[in-house]
C-alpha positions as a printed Julia matrix, in Angstrom:
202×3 Matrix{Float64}:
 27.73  -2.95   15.01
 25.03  -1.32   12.52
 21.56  -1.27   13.87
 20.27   1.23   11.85
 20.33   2.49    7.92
 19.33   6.05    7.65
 18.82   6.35    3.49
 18.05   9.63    1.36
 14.93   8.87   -1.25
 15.97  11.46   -4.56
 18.65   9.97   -6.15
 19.4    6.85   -4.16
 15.82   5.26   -4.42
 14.23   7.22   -6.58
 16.07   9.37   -9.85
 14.46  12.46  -10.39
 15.37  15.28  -12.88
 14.04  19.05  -12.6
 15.2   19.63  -16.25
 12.0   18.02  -17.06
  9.68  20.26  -14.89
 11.64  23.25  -16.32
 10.95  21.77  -19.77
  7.43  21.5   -19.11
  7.17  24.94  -17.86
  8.85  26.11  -20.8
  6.79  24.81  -23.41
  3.5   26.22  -21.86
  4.82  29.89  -21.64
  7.31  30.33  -24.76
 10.52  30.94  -22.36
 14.0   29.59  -22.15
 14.55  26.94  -19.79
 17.82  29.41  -18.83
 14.95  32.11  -18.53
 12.18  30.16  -16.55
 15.22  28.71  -14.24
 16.78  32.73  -13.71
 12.79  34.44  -13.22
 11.24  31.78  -10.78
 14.07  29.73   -9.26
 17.57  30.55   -9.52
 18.69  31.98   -5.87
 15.06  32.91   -4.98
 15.01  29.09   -3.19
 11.6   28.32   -3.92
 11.97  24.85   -3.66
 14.14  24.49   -1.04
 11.47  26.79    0.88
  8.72  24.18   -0.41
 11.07  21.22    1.0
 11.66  23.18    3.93
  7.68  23.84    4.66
  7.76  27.22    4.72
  5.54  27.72    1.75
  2.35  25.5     1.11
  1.59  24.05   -2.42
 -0.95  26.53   -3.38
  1.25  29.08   -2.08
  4.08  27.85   -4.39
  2.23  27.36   -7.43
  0.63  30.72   -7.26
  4.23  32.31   -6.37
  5.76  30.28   -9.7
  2.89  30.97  -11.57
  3.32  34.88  -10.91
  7.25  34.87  -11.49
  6.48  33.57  -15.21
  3.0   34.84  -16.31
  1.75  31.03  -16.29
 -1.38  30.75  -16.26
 -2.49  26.43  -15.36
 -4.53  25.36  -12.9
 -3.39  23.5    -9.68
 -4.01  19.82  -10.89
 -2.01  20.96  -14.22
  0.86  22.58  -12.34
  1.73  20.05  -10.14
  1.21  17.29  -12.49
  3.96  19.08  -14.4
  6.25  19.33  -11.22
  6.11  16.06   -9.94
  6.38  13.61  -13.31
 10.23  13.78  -12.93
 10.8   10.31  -10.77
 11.76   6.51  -11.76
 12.95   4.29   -9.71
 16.58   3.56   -9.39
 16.88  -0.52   -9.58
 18.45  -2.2    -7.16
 18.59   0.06   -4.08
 14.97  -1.17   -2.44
 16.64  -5.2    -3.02
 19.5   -3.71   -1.01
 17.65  -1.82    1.67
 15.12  -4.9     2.27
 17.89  -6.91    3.1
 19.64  -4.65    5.53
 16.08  -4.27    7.23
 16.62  -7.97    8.25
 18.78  -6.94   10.38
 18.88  -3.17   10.93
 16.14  -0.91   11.21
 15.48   1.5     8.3
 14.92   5.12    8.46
 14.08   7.68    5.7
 15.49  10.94    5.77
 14.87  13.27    2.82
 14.17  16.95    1.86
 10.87  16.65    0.16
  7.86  18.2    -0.05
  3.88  17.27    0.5
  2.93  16.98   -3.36
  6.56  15.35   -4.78
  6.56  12.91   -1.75
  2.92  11.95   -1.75
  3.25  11.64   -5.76
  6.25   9.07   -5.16
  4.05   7.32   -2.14
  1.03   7.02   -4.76
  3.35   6.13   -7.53
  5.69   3.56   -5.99
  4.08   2.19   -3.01
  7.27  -0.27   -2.69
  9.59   2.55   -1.71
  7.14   2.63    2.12
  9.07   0.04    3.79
 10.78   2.22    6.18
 10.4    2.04   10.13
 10.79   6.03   10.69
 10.49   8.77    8.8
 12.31  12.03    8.45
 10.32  14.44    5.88
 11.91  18.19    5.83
  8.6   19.79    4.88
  7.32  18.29    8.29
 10.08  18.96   10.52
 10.55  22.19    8.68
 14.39  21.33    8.64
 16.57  20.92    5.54
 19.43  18.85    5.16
 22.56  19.69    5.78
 21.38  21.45    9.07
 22.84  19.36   11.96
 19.38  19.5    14.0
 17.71  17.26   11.36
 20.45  14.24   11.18
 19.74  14.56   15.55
 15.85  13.56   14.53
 17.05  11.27   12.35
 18.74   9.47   15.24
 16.16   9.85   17.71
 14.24   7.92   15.14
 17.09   4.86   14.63
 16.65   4.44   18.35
 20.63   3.63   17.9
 23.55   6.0    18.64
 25.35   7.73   16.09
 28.06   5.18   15.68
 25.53   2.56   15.33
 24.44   3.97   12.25
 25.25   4.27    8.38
 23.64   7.38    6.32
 23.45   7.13    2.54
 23.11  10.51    0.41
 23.86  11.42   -3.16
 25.3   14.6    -2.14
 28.56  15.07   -0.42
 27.42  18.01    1.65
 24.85  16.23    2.9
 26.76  13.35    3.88
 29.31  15.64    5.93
 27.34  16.69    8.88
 26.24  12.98    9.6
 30.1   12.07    9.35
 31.02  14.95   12.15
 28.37  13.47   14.02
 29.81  10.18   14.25
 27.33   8.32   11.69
 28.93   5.98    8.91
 28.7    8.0     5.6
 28.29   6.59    2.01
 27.9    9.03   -1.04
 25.81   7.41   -3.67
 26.52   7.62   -7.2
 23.94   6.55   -9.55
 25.05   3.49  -11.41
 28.61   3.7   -10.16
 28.12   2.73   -6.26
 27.84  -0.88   -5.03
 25.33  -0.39   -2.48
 25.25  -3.7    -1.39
 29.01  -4.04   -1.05
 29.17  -0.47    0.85
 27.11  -1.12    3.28
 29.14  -4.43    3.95
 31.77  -2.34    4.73
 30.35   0.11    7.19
 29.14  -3.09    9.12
 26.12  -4.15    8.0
 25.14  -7.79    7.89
 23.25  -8.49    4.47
């Protein structure tokens, strides 16, 4: 029996697209997206070490804002990086009717300004019971030790839970653990009929 949904947010709740922050960026310094993506974020992690909470937002910015001779102030900058979200339809309808039976957990690699932008922005997504946030468990999906404080949270053992990601990898470790496991695809995936299937009374 299913007493407990653990759901990723990007991508399953929420769509989000860093093309557009790279556009942005691009437009107020004269670069190539291909060149602001290779100076400031491709294998340098900077936004996986934002998610992660080892860098704080002015921190970031400034580090950004060096790599590419930008020159914006903080309200600016991070109105740039975080105007990348819309909601995905469907998904909340789905998860509100699991939590009638289940309890409903949020586990997501995020950071403090893109996840209080989506909390200011779409108040609806907060109907969670626990929540998981990398940046304040400094802990990144896939590492195994943050799908364990995502079931200390479900107050449920691992077989009495389902896990929904967009990302394969991610879904993995919860699968060795013993968690159900549903990769979400963006207009292809039948949440509602998935979650059926792992056990879940809708």
């Amino acid at each position: 029996m299913i007493r407990t949904v653990i759901s990723d947010l990007g991508k399953v709740i929420v769509h989000f697209d860093n093309g557009l922050f790279f556009a942005k960026l691009s437009a107020a310094t004269g670069l190539a997206v291909e060149d602001i993506i290779g100076l400031a974020f491709h294998r340098t992690r900077l936004i996986s070490a934002f998610d992660a909470g080892s860098l704080d937002p002015d921190a970031f910015r400034s580090e950004v804002c060096r790599r590419l001779g930008l020159s914006v102030d903080r309200e600016e900058f991070f109105e740039m990086y975080n105007d990348i979200f819309r909601l995905i339809p469907g998904t909340l309808d789905v998860l509100r009717r699991a939590k009638r039976t289940c309890r409903l957990v949020l586990l997501s690699n995020t950071d403090p300004m893109r996840y209080g932008h989506i909390v200011r922005t779409y108040p609806q997504t907060q109907i969670f019971d626990s929540y998981v946030l990398s940046y304040k468990e400094r802990l990144v999906k896939p590492d195994p030790r943050i799908y364990e404080l995502a079931l200390d949270r479900a107050a449920a053992d691992a077989s009495e839970c389902v896990f929904i990601d967009d990302r394969p990898e991610n879904v993995a470790p919860a699968i060795a653990r013993g968690i159900t496991g549903i990769v979400f695809e963006e207009g292809r995936t039948d949440l509602a009929a998935e979650l059926g299937r792992a056990g879940v009374d809708l």
